[in-house]
C-alpha positions in Angstrom: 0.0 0.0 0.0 1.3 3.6 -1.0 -0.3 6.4 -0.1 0.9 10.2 -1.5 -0.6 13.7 -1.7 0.2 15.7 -4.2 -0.9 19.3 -3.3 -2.4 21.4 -6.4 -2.7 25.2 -4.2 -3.5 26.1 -0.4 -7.7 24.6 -0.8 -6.8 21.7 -3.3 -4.8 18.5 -3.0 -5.3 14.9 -5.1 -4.3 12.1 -2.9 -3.1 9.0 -4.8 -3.6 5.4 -3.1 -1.8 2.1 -4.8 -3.1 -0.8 -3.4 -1.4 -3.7 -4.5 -2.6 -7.6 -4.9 -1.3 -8.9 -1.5 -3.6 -6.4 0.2 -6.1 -7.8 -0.4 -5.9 -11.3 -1.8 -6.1 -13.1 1.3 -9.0 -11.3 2.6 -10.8 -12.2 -0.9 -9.6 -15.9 -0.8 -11.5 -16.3 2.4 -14.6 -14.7 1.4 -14.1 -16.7 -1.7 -14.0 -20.2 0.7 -16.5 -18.8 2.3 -18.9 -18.4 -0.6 -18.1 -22.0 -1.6 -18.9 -23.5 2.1 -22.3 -22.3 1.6 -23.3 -21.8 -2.0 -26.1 -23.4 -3.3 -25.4 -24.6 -7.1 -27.6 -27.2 -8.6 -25.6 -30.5 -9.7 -23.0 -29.6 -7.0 -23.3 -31.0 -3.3 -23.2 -28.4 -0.4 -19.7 -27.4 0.4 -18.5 -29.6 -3.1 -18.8 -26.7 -5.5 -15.5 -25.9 -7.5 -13.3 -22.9 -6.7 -13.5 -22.3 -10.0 -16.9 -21.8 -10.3 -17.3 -19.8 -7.3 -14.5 -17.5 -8.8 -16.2 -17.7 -11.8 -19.6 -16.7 -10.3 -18.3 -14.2 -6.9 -15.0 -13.2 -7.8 -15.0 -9.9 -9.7 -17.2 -8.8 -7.2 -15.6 -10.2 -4.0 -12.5 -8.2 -5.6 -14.2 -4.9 -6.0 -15.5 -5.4 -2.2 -12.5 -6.3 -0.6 -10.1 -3.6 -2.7 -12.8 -0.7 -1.7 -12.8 -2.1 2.1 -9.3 -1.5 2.0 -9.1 1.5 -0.1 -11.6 3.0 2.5 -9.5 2.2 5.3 -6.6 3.0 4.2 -7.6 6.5 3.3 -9.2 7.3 6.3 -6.2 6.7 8.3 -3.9 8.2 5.8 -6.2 11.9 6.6 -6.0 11.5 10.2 -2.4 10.1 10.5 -2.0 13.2 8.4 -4.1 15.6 10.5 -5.6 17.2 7.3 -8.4 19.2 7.6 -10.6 18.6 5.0 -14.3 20.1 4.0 -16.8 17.5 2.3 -15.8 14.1 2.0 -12.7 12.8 -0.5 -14.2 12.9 -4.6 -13.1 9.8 -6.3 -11.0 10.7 -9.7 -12.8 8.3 -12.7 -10.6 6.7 -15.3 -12.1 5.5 -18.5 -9.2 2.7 -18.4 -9.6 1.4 -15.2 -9.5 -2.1 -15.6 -10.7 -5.1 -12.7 -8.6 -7.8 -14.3 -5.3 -6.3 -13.3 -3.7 -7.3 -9.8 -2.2 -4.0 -9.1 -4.8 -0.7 -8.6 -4.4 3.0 -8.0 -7.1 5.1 -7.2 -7.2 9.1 -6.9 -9.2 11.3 -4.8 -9.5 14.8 -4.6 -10.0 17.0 -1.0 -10.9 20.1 -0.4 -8.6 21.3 2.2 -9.5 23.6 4.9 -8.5 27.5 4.5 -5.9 28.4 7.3 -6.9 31.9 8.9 -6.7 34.2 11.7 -9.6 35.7 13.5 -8.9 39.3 15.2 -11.8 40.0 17.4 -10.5 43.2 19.2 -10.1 46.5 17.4 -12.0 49.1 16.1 -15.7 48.1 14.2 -19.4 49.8 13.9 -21.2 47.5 15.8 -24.0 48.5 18.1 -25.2 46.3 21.5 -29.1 47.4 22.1 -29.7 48.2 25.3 -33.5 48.1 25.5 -35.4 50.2 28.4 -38.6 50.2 29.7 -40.1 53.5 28.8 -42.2 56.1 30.8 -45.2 55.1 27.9 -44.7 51.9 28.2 -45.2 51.1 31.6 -48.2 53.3 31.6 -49.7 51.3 28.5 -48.7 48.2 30.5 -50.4 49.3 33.8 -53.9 50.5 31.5 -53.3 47.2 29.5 -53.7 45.2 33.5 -56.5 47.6 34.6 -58.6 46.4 31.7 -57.5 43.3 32.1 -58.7 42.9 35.3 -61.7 45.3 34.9 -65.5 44.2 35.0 -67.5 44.5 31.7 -70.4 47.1 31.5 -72.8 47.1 28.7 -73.1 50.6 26.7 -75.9 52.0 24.5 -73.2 53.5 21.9 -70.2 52.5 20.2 -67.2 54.5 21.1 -63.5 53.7 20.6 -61.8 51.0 22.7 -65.2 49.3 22.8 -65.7 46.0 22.7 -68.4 45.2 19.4 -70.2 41.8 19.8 -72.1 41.1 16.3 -72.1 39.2 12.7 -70.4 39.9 9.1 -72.8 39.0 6.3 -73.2 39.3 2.3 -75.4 37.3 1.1 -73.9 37.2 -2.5 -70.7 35.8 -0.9 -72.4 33.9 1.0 -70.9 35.5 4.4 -72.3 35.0 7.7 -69.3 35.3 10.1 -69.8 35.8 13.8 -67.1 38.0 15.9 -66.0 39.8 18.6 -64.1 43.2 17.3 -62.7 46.6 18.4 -62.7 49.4 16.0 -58.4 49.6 16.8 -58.2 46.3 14.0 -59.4 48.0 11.2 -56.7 50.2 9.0 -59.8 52.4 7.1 -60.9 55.3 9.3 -63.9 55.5 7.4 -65.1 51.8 8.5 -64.1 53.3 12.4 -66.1 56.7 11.8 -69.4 54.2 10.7 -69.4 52.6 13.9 -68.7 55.7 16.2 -72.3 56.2 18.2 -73.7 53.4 16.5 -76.1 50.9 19.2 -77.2 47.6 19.2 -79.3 46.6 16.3 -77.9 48.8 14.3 -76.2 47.8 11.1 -72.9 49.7 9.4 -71.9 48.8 5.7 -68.1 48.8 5.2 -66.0 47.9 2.5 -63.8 45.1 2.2 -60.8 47.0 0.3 -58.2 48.4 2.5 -60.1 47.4 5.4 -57.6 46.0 7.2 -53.5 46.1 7.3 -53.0 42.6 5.9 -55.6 41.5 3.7 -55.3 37.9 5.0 -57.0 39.1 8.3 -60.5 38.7 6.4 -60.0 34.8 6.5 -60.7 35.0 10.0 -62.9 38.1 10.2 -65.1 37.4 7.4 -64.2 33.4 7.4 -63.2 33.7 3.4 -61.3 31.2 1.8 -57.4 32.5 0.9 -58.4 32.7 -2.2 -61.1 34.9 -2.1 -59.5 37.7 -0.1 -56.4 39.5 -2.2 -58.1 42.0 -3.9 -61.9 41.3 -2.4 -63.6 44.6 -3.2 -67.1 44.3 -1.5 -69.4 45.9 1.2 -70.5 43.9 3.8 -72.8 44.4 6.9 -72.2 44.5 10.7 -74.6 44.0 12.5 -74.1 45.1 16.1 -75.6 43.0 19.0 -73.8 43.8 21.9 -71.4 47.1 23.1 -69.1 47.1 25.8 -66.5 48.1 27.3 -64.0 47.6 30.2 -64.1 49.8 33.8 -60.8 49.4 34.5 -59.7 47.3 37.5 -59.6 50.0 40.6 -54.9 50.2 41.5 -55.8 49.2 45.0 -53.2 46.1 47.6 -56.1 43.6 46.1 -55.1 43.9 42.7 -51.3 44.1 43.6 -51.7 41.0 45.5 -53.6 39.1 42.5 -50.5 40.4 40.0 -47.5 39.3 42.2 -48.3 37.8 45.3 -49.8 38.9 48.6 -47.6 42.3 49.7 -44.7 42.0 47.3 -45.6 45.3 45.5 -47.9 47.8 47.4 -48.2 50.9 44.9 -48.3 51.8 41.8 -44.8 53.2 41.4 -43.9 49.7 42.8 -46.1 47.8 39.9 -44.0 49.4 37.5 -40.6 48.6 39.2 -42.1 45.2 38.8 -43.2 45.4 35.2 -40.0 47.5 34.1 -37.8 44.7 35.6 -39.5 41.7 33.9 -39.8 43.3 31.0 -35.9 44.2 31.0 -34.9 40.8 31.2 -37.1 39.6 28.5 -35.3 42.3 26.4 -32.5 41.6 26.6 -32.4 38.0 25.7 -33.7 39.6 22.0 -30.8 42.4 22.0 -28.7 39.6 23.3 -29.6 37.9 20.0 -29.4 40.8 17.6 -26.2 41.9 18.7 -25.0 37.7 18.3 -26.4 37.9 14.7 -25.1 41.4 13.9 -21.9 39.9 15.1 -21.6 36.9 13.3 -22.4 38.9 9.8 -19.9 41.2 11.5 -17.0 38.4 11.4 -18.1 36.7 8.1 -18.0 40.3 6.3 -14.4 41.2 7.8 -12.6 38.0 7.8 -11.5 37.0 4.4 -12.3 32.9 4.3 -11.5 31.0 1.1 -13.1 28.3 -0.2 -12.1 25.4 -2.9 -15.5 26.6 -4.5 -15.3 24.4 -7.4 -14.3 21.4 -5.7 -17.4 21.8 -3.0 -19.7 22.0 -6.0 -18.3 19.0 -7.5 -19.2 17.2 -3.8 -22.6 18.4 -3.5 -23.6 17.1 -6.6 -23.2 13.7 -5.3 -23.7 14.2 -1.6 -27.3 13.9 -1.5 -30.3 11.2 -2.4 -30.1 11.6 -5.4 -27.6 13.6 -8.0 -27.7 17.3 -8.9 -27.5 18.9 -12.1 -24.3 21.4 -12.0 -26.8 24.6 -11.8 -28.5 23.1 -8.9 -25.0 22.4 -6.8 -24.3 25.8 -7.7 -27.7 27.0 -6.1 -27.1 24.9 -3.1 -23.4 26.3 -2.7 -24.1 29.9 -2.9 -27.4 29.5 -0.3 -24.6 27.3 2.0 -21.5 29.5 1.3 -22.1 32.0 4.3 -23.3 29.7 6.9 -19.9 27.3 5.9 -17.9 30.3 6.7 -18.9 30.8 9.7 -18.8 26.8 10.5 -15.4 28.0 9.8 -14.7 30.9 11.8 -16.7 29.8 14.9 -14.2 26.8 15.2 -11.3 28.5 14.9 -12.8 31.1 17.6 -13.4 28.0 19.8 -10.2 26.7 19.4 -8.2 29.8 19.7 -10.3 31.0 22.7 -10.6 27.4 24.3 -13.9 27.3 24.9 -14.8 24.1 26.3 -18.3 22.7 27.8 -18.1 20.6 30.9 -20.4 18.5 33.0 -21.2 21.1 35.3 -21.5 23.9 32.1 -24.4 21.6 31.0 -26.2 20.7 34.3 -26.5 24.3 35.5 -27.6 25.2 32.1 -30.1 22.2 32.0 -31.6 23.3 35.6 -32.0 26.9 34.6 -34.1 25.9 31.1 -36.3 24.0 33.5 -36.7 26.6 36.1 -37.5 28.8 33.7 -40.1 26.3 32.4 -41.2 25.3 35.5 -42.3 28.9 36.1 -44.5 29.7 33.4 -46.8 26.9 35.2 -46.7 28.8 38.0 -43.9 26.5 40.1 -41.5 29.7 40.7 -40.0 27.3 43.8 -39.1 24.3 43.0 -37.4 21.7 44.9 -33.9 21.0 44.3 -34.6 17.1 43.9 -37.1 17.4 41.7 -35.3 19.8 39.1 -32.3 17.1 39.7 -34.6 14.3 38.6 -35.9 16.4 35.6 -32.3 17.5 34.9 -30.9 13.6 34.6 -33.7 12.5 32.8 -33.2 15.2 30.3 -29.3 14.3 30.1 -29.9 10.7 29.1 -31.1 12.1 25.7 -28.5 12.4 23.4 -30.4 14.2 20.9 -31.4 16.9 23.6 -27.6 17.0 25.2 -26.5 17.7 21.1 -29.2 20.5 21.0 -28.4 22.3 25.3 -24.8 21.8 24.4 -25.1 24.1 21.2 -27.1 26.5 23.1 -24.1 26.6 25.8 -21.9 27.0 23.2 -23.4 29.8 22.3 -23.7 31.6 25.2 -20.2 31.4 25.9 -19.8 33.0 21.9 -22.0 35.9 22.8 -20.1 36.1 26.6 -16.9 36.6 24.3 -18.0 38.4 21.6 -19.4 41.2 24.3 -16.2 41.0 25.8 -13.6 40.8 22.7 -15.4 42.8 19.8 -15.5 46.3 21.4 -18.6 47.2 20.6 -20.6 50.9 21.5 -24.1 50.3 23.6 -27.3 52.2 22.7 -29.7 52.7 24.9 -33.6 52.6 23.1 -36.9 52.2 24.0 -38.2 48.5 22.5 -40.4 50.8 20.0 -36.9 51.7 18.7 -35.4 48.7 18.9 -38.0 47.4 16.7 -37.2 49.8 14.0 -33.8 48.7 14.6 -34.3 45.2 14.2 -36.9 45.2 11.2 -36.3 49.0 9.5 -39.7 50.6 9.9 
């Protein structure tokens, strides 16, 4: 067995493995003896059958068998013996002359070899960590939001806005008869809310269908249309109003702080929106915690200069999957793939440069605090030690779910260093800004 590499530039190398006849002869004499032990030939007795026939009948494809067991093997060992990094799996070199009758073999392969790099995470870059606040409107639309909430439901004679409108949509043509619940704040005409302003029960208002609301797919479950019926639906259709009410708001009194959070945990108002502000702080910034971890992986892909063997991964992914693709469809694949292997890319050689490792304990505390956390949306805010042990060690004895915690460690010991390495400026916005941040409106 010889094995070479001949290297073709720094992302491509052709590795060239002879394999000669006594590496694998014997193994393909005894699955040759084998085969005759057991073959079943008519005119021959069990066990009686004639090499020759059983070479005859098995051979050239006990050959091809054996020499690709040891091909396999051989190569395999030859790239970690070798410590080459390699991207997509070896691509076997076709000859036209390749010929199964002669005793000697040599096979080519080509790899596509792993870019070598440096990753500089300190020094000077434009990007922005979100620090998202609370606001003075906020909390107030928070603490109105709970009042009504908790408020008691009054009947009125007229319809005025933030009502509550209890009635049914119909057009007969259309065949529309659609029961609902509305407030005049989900429709995007103003004419359709000026219709129903001082309108009572038994009353009926026309609107029209066009424009009514933001997203036209919201008359599916307003008017209970087919999808196919509402882009474009241009018709008027009739409300009528059976019911008008509206919310007193819940009186800010110890009962209602007690119902919120717990008997005497909060006891004012300025106290309910300590409360709010803080929960609603954390929740934040898990979401600027994941913009700024996106904004800084586009960050590192952008400003760290990767190469790929391009050509050689399009050759692989042609023949990587069920079934073979066409040379414009590898190309598709590659360029949806290109950025995210990149990063693959850069993220190890973060990990390994910054030696960041997940341990036992890394994993268990992060296991117990996803249950907490789960725990208390059922309302068990004090759970046991024991019992989030036993939920933790029954959790741990699934691989699949150890694979999926241990990337989410992973990455919070990325975003850890990323806030720590890449420098970046913190902005201090109200979620309504972030928003616009995040999405550009």
């Amino acid at each position: 067995m010889n094995i070479t590499k001949t290297n073709i530039d720094a992302l491509n190398a052709v590795v060239t493995v002879e394999v000669a006849k006594n590496d694998y002869a014997d193994n393909v004499e005894k699955v040759l003896q084998n085969y005759r032990k057991s073959a079943n030939i008519p005119g021959f007795r069990k066990g009686a059958v004639p090499m020759s026939l059983v070479k005859k009948q098995y051979g050239k494809a006990v050959l091809a068998e054996e020499v690709n067991k040891v091909l396999q093997e051989s190569l395999n060992k030859f790239l970690v013996d070798e410590k080459l990094d390699i991207l997509g799996n070896p691509l076997p070199k076709f000859t036209e002359d390749f010929n199964w009758e002669a005793e000697d073999f040599k096979f080519e392969f080509e790899l596509g070899l792993a870019p070598q790099f440096d990753v500089k995470l300190e020094g000077k870059n434009n990007l922005t960590y979100f620090k998202i606040v609370a606001d003075d409107k906020m909390l107030d639309e928070q603490v109105v939001r709970i009042q009504k909430q908790f408020g008691k439901m009054i009947s009125k004679t007229e319809v005025a806005e933030g009502d509550d409108i209890r009635g049914t949509f119909v057009n007969e043509e259309k065949g529309i008869n659609a029961p609902a619940q509305i407030t005049l704040d989900i429709f995007k005409s103003k004419a359709a809310v000026k219709a129903f302003i001082g309108k009572k029960a038994g009353d009926v208002v026309t609107i029209g269908t066009k424009g009514l609301f933001d997203d036209d797919h919201k008359l599916m479950d307003y008017l209970q249309v087919g999808h196919d019926d509402v882009h474009g639906l241009d018709i008027n259709v009739d409300f009528k109003i059976e019911e008008v009410t509206t919310s007193e708001p819940a009186e800010l009194n110890q009962e209602l702080f007690d119902k919120l959070f717990g008997a005497g945990v909060v006891s004012s108002v300025e106290e309910v929106k300590a409360k709010i502000k803080e929960d609603a702080e954390k929740q934040f910034a898990q979401q600027a915690d994941q913009k700024f971890y996106n904004d800084a992986t586009s960050f590192l892909i952008e400003n760290n200069q990767v190469e790929l063997p391009a050509a050689f991964l399009k050759r692989w992914i042609q023949t990587v999957g069920e079934k073979p693709l066409s040379a414009e469809e590898a190309e598709a694949e590659y360029n949806k793939s290109e950025n995210g292997l990149r990063y693959q890319l850069i993220e190890s050689k973060i990990i390994t440069d910054n030696n960041l490792q997940i341990n036992f304990e890394d994993l268990k505390a992060h296991t117990a605090d996803v249950i907490k956390k789960q725990m208390a949306q059922f309302g068990q805010t004090n759970p046991s030690d024991a019992d989030v042990d036993g939920i933790v060690a029954r959790v741990m004895s699934n691989q699949e779910e150890v694979r999926r915690l241990s990337e989410q460690v992973m990455s919070e010991k990325m975003l850890n260093l990323f806030k720590e390495k890449l420098n970046a400026k913190t902005k201090e916005v109200s979620f309504d800004q972030f928003v616009k941040e995040m999405y550009g409106e």
